[in-house]
C-alpha positions in Angstrom: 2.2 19.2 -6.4 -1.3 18.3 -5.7 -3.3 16.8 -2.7 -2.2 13.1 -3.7 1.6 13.9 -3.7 1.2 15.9 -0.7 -0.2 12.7 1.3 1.9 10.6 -0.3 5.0 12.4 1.0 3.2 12.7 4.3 3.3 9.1 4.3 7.2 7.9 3.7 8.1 10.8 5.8 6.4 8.5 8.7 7.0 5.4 7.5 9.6 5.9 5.0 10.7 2.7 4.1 7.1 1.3 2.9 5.5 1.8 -0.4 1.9 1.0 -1.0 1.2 0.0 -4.7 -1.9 -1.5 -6.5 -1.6 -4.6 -8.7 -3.8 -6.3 -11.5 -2.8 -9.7 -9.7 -1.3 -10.9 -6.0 2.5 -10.6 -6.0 4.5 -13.0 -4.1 8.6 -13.5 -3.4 8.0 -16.0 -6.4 6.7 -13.2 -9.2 8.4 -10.1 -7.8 9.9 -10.0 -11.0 6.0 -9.1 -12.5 5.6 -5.9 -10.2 6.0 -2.9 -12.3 3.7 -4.3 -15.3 1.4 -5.7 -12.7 1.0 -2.3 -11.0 -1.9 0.3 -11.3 -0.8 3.8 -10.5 -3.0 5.6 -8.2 -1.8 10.1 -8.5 0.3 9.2 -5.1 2.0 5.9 -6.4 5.8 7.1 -6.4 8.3 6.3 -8.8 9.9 3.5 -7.6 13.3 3.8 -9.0 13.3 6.4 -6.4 12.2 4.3 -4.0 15.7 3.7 -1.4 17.7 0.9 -1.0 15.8 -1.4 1.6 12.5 0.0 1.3 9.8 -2.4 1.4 7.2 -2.2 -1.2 3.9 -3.7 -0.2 1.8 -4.6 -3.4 -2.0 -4.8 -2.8 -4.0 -6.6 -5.5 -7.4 -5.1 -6.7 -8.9 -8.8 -7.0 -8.4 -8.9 -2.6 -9.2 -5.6 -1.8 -11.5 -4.3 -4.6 -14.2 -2.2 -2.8 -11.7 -0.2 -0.8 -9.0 -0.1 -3.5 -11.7 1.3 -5.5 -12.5 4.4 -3.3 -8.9 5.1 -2.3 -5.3 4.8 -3.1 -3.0 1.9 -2.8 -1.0 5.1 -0.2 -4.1 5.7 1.6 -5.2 2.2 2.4 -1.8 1.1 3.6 -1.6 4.5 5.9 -4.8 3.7 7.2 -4.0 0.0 8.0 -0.6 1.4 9.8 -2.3 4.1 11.8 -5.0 1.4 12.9 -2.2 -1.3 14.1 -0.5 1.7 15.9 -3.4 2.3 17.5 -4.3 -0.8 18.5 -0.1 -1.8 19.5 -0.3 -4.2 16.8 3.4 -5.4 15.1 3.7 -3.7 11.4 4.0 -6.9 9.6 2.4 -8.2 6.5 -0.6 -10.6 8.2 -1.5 -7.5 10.4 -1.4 -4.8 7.3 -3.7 -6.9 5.3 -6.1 -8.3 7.9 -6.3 -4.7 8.7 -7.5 -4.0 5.3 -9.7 -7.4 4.4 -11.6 -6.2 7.8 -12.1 -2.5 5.8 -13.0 -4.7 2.7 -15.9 -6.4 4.9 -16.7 -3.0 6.0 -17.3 -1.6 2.9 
């Protein structure tokens, strides 16, 4: 197993319901169906016919989030946007996840 895995498994185990993957183009309720040949797997994206029943998978799209997508994993991004709405007593929910991460963008 290398580092990747490791922090990967890190992850679900403390949020295991949520998956962070990269995509080629924003996907919405409307084009779920286009997920797996829209995705870009980072060494930590997991399999996700693996993935439980009633997981939520959170796809980030390189075209939003390019500069930090680019120096990190879809995983990484996604635990750093959780750990900064813990910190800050934020709700996990999809506006907070990915302001979290446009404001890393800007950052960057």
């Amino acid at each position: 197993m290398n580092g990747n895995e490791d922090f990967s498994a890190l992850v679900r185990s403390v949020w295991p319901r949520v998956v962070f993957v990269k995509t080629k183009k924003r996907i919405t309720k409307e084009n779920f169906s286009e997920l797996e040949e829209s995705m870009i797997r980072d060494d930590d994206t997991p399999d996700l016919s693996g993935i439980e029943g009633g997981a939520v998978i959170f796809p980030l799209p390189v075209s939003s989030y390019p500069s930090v997508l680019r120096s990190m994993t879809a995983s990484l991004a996604g635990w750093w946007a959780m750990r900064k709405g813990d910190s800050e007593g934020w709700e996990k929910n999809d506006e907070n996840i990915r302001s979290c991460i446009s404001n890393l963008e800007m950052d960057m």
